[in-house]
N, C-alpha and C positions, 0 to 999 in steps of 0.2 A: 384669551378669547372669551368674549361674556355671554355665558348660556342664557337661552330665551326663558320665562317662566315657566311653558311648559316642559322645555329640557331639562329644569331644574328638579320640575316637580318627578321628571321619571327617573333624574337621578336619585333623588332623594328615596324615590319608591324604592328602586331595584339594591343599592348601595347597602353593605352594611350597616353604615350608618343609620340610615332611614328604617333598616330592619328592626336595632336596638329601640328608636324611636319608639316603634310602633309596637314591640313586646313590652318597652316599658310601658306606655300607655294601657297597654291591657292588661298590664298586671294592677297601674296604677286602679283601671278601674274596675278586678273584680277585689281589691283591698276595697278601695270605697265600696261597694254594695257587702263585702263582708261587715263590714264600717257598721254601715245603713243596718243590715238585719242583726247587726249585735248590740246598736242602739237602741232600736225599737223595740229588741227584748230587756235592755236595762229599764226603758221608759216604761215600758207595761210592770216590770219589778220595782222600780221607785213609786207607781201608782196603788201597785198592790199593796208593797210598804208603809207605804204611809195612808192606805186604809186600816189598815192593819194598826199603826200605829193612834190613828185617832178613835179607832172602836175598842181599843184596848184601853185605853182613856177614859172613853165612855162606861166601859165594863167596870173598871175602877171604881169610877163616883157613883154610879147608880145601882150595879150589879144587889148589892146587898139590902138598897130601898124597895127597889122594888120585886123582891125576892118575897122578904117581909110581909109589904103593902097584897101580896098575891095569897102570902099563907091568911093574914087575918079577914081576906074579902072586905077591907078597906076599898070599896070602889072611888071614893069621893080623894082617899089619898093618891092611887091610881094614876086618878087624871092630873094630879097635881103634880107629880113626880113628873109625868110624860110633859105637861106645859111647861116646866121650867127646865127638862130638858133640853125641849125644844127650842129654848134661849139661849141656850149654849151658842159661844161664835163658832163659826162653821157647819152649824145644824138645821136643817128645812125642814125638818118633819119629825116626827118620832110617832110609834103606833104600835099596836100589843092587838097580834090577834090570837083568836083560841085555836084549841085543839085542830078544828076543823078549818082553820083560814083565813074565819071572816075576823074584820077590824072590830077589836071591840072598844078601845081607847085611841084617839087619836090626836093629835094637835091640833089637826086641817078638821073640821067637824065634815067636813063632805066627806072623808075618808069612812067615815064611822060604816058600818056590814055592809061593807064590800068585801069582794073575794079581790087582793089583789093580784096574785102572780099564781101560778099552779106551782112553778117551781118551788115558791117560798113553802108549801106543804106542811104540816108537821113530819109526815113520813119521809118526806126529801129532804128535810135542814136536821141533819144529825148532829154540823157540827159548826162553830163560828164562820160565816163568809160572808164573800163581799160581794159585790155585781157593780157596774157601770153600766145606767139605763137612766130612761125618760119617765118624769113622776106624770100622776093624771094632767098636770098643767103644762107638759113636754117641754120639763126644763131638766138640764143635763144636773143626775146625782148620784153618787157612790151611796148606794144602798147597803148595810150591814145588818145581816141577820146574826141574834143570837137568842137559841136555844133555852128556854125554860127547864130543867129537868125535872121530871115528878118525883117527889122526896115521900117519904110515910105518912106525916101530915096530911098531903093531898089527896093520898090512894081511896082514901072515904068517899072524894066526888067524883076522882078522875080515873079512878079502877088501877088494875097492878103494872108493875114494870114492866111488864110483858106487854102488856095490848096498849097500854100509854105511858111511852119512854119520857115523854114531855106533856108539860102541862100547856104550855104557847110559847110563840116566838116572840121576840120586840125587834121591832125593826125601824133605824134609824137612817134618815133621808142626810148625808152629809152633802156643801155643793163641791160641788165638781169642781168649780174653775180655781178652786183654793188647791185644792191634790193637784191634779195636773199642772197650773203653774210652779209647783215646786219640783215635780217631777219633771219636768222639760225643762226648767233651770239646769239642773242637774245633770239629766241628760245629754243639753247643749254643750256644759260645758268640760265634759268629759268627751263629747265628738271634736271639739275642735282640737283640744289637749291633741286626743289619736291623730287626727289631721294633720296638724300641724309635725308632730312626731314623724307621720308616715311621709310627708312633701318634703321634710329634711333629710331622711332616711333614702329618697329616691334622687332630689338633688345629689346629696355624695355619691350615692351608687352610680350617677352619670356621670361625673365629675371621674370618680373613679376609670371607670370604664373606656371613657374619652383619651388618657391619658392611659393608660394599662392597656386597652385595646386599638379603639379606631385609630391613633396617632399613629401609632406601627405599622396598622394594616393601611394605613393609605401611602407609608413610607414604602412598607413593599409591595404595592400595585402599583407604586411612580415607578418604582426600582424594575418590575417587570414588566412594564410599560416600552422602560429603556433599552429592554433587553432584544423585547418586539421588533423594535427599531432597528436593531442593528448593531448599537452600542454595548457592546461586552465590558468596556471600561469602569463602568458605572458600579461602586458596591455598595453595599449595605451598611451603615454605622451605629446599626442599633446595637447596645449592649444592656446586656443581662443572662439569665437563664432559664427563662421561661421561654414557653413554645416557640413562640413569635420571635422572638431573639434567636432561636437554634434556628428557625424558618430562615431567618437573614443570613446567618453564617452558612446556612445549605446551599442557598442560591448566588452565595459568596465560591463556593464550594464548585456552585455547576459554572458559574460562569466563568472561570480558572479552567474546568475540564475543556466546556465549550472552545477556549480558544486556544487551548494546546492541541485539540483535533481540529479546527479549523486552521490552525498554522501547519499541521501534520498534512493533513488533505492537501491545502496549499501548493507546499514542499513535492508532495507527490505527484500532484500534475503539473507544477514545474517542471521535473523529473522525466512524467513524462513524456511534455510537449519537447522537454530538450532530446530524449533520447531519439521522439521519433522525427524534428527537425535535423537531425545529424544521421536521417538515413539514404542512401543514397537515391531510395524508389521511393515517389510519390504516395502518400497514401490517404484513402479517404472513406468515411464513415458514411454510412446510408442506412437510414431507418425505412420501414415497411409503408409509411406516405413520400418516399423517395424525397426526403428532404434531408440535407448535406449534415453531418453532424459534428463532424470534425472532418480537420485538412493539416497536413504537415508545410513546412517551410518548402520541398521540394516543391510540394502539386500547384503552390502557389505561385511561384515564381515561373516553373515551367508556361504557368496557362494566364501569367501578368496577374495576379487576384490580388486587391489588398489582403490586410492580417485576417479581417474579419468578412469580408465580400461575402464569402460563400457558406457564412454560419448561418441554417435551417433556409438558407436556397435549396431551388429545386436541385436536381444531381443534372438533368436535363439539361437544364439551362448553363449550370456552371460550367461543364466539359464539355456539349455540343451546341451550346446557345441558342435552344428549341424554345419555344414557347409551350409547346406538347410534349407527353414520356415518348419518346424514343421509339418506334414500332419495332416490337418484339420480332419481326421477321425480317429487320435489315439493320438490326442492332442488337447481339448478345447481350440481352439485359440479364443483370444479376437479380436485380427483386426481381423479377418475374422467373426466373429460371433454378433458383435455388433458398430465395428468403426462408421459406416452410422449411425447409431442410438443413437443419444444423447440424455443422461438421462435416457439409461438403465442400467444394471447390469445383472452380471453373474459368478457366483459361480461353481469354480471346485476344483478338487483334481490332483495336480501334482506330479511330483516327479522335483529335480531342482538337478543336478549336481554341486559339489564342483569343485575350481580350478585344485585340486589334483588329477582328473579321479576316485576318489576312494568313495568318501563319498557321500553317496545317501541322498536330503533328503524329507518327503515326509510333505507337504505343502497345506495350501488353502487357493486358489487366490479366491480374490473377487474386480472382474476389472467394472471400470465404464465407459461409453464411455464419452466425455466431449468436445467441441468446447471452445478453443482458440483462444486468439490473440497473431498472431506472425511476429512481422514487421510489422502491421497496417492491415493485413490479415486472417482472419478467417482459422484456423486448427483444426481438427480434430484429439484427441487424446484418449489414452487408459489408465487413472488412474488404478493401482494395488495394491490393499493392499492382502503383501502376509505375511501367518502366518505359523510360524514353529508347525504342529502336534503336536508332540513330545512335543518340550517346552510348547504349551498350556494344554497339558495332565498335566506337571509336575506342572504347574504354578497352574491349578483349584486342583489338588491333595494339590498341599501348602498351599492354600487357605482354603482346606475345614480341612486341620491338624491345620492353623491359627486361624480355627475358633472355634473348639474341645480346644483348649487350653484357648480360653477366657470364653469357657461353663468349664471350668473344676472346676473354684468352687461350681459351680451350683451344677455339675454334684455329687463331691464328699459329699455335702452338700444332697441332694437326694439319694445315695446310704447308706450314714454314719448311720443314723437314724433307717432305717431297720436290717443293720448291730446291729446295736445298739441292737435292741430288738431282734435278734436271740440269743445276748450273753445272752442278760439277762437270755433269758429260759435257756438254759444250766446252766447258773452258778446254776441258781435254783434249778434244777435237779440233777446235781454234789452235793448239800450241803447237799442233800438225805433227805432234808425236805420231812415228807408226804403229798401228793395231794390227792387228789381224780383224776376216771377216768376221769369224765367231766374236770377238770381243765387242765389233763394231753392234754384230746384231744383238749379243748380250746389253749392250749401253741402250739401244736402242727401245729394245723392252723393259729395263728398267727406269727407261724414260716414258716409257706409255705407261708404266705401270703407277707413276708415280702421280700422272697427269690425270690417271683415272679414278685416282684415290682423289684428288682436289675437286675431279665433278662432282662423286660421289659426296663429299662434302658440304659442298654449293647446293647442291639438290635436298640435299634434308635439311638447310637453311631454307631456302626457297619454299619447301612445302610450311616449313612453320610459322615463316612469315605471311605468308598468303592469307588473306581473308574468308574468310567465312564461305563458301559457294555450297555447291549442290552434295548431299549427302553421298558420300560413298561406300563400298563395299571391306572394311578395313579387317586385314591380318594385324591379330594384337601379336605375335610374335617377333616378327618383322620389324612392325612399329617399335616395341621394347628393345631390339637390340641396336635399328638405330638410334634409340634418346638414350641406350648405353652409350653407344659410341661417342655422341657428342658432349656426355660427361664426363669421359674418362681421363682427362686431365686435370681436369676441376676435382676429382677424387684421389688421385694423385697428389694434387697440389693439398689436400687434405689429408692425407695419409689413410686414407678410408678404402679398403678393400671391397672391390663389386662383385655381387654373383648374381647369373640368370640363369632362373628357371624355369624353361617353358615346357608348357604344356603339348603335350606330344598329339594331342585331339584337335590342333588347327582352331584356338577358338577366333571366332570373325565377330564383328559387330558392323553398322550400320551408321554412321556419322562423317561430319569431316572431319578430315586427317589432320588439320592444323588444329582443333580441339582437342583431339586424345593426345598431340604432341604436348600442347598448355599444359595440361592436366598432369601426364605425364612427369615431364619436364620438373613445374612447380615441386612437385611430392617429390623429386627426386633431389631439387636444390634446396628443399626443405630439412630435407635428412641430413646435408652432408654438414646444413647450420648446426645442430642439433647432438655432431660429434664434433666438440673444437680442438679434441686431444685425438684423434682419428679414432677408426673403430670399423665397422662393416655394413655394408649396403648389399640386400638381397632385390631384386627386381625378379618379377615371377606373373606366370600367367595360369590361367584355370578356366575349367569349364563343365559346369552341369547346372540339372534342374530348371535347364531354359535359361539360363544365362551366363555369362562369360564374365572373367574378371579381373584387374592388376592388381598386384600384391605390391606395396614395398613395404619392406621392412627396415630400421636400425638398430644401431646398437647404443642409441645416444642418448640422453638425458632423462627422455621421456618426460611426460606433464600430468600433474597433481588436477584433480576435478576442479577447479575454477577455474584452470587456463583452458580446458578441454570445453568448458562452458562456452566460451569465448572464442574457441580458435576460427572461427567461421565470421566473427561480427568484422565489418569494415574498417579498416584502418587500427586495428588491434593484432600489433608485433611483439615477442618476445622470443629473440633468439639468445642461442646461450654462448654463442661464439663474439656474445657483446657487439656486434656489425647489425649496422640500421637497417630497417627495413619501412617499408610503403604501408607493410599492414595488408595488402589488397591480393595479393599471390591466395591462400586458401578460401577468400572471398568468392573469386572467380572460378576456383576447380568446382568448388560448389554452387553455384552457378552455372557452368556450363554441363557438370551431370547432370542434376536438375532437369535441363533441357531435355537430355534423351531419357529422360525417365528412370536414371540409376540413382543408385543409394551409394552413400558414404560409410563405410563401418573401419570407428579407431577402436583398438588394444592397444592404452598405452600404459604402462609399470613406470612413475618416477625412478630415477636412477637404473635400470631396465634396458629403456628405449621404445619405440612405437612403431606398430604394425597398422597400414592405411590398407582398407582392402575400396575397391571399387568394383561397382558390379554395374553392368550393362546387359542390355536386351540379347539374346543370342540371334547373330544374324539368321543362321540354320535350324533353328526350330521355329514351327511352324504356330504362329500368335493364335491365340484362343478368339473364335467369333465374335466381331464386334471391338475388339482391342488395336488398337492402332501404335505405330512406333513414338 
């Protein structure tokens, strides 16, 4: 894509690039004005020079004539010496004034007593020098003064060393444009020499730099350009071992880290959207603007949603297909009821709409409030585990049919034997053998007695098949030694020894009786998996502290902390009598305590055996204000 001028020019501004530019540049130009002011002081030094040079010349040839010409007051030689000085090439003037200043000899005769300069003085020219100024005719000329010195000869007219160091000065007029064009020859060509030296010096030093630096640096702002983007594939092929080459191998370095934690991250919410699609209760994410943040494979299917439908929908909309939140007083909302409050929970009963406007379904949520980090910021969110009624009803009904089918040899094994001895009497009776009355009535009763053991059988089938209805007043005693009774051939057939011990204080609870039989039941066919070489089953009841409790114990295998981790997740078996299982038997006891508000507590010792205690509400003690069953 081809940047406009001005885009170029603010590239070129902001860019490294454009930066070196512009330092080179100012470097190039305080070189040039150090240039400029170290030439103008060679040029004023070649000026000096070579005044210097042509009055040391002059001092040469004349010095001694007119030295001479001054002791004998030869005036007429004087002037003649000064005239054909004056013919010297290079020479405009020449003139000799006295003590006091004034011209007494000149070349120029208009020169003749005048005072020219103050400076030229005798008491100020002590010693040879030059000046560069304008004569009376204001033409440009290196003026050279030199000093007459009063010698013993002169002291007769011109008095002692002391009050007259000098007898006069001579001052010769050279021109000017003869010195300075030799000196800006010179000059010149010692600036361009530097110039030229220093634009080649600055050429390589970019040349250098372009290739040493900018080349790099624009290879690693493409390379973290790409990074930008998206693309972690991308590396670095600079080599060397200077900075900018370690710079590349680092980002070499990060972009390798980058994608083994974004494959990491990845994996882990693969992980786990898989764990919580393979849960059996719907569940769903709600941030503090009640928009959906996550959904599992159940909640979506239950309520028809595609995969994505309900990511940062409203929660409104998705479960009740409101176009408004939900009014807090005819719907248990969780953000309104417990968001601010983390670490609580809230339990209700909804109804959630199908896609379809038609299929109702009735549900209960049990939402958790929960603080997160989101973006490196603390959020506040609404965990929901929601469960379908209906299929819980169906699912603990299957359960307790699953569990009638593994008691059914038991069961027919306890019923057969009674059966048994009713026939006998009959056939006896039929074969019109004589009895007596006593035998008759004997046979008799142990024909009701037999018949009464098979009710009683039937009847605690019947209570644990039965569904779910209205909470009752239940003796765990009672309860305990019928789910003995109906195991005791199933431990038999184990070689597993049973003890009950109940509690002599009558403990009662408040639930249905086909529940505490599941419950029961399970942990008791749990146990007997758990001893495949037989061993001992204690079943036992307690009571204090406001609540009542089942004990069972084994003597069997017992489990090591990862399976104890685990013995509650869904569809997670390991028995050790190697016989398959569903997985869903401690899912459900756990679950259905839950319901009444009791706790689970395992002791289990690998190789040992495992003590399940369960504890429930005491139906006889009286619940603390405000606490419900």
């Amino acid at each position: 894509m081809r940047l406009s001028l001005a885009a170029r020019q603010h590239h070129l501004a902001t860019s490294v690039q454009g930066k070196l530019i512009l330092a080179t540049a100012l470097g190039a130009a305080m070189a040039l004005a150090s240039l400029l002011f170290l030439f103008q002081y060679l040029y004023q030094q070649q000026l000096t020079q070579g005044a210097h040079s042509m009055a040391a010349q002059v001092q040469l040839l004349f010095k001694a004539s007119l030295e001479n010409a001054m002791l004998k007051r030869d005036l007429e030689g004087l002037d003649d010496i000064v005239q054909k000085l004056a013919q010297q090439p290079g020479i405009q003037n020449v003139m000799i004034l006295n003590p006091v200043g004034e011209v007494r000899f000149s070349s120029n005769s208009s020169d003749l007593y005048q005072i020219l300069d103050p400076e030229a003085m005798p008491d100020q020219v002590k010693q040879p020098s030059n000046r560069f100024m304008q004569d009376r005719q204001q033409q440009a000329v290196l003026r050279s003064y030199f000093p007459v010195p009063n010698q013993a000869p002169c002291q007769v007219c011109h008095g002692s060393l002391e009050h007259s160091p000098i007898n006069g000065i001579v001052a010769v007029d050279f021109a000017a444009q003869a010195v300075e064009h030799e000196a800006r020859h010179k000059t010149m060509l010692l600036f361009y020499v530097a110039l030229l030296i220093l634009l080649l010096s600055m050429l390589f030093a970019w040349l250098a730099a372009r290739r040493v630096i900018l080349q790099p640096l624009a290879a690693l702002s493409q390379l973290a350009q790409t990074f930008a983007m998206g693309d972690l594939q991308a590396r670095s092929t600079l080599a060397g071992q200077d900075e900018l080459h370690q710079l590349g191998r680092t980002l070499n370095q990060m972009a390798d880290n980058l994608q083994i934690t974004l494959r990491r991250l990845a994996e882990q919410e693969a992980y786990t959207h898989s764990i919580l699609d393979q849960l059996p209760d719907g569940v769903r994410v709600i941030d503090g603007q009640m928009r959906t943040l996550l959904t599992n494979r159940i909640f979506r299917e239950r309520l028809g949603l595609e995969e994505d439908a309900a990511e940062m929908a409203p929660c409104f909309a998705v479960s009740h297909a409101r176009t408004t939140p939900c009014p807090p007083t005819l719907v248990t909302c969780p953000v309104y009821e417990i968001l601010d409050k983390p670490g609580q929970r809230l339990k209700s009963l909804q109804t959630h709409l199908h896609t379809d406007g038609q299929q109702e379904l009735q549900v209960e949520v049990v939402a958790s409030a929960v603080e997160i980090l989101k973006e490196g910021k603390p959020v506040k969110v609404i965990v929901e585990s929601v469960r379908d009624i209906k299929e819980a009803m169906a699912f603990a009904h299957g359960q307790k049919l699953a569990v009638l089918g593994q008691l059914a040899s038991g069961i027919a094994h306890e019923v057969r034997n009674p059966l048994a001895n009713i026939r006998f009497a009959i056939q006896s009776n039929l074969r019109g053998a004589s009895i007596t009355t006593e035998q008759l009535e004997e046979t008799v009763a142990l024909t009701e007695q037999a018949v009464d053991h098979c009710i009683e059988i039937t009847e605690r089938i019947l209570k644990l098949s039965e569904a779910p209805g209205e909470l009752s007043l239940l003796e765990l005693n009672s309860l305990s030694q019928e789910c003995v009774a109906l195991m005791a051939w199933n431990a038999r057939e184990h070689s597993v020894n049973m003890q009950i011990e109940l509690s002599n204080q009558q403990p009662r609870t408040l639930a249905a009786d086909s529940d505490l039989r599941i419950i029961l039941l399970n942990l008791m066919q749990n146990a007997l998996h758990a001893m495949p070489h037989g061993g001992s089953l204690r079943v036992g009841t307690s009571r204090g502290n406001g609540r009542v409790a089942f004990v069972v114990e084994d003597s069997g295998v017992g489990m090591d902390p990862l399976i104890q981790s685990h013995m509650f997740d869904p569809f997670f078996s390991r028995r050790a009598d190697g016989s398959r299982g569903a997985g869903l038997g401690l899912t459900l006891v756990h679950s259905l305590v839950s319901r009444y508000n009791g706790q689970i507590m395992l002791d289990s010792t690998p190789g040992k055996g495992s003590r399940f205690t369960i504890t429930l509400t005491d139906a006889d003690t009286p619940l603390p204000l405000g606490e419900e069953v």
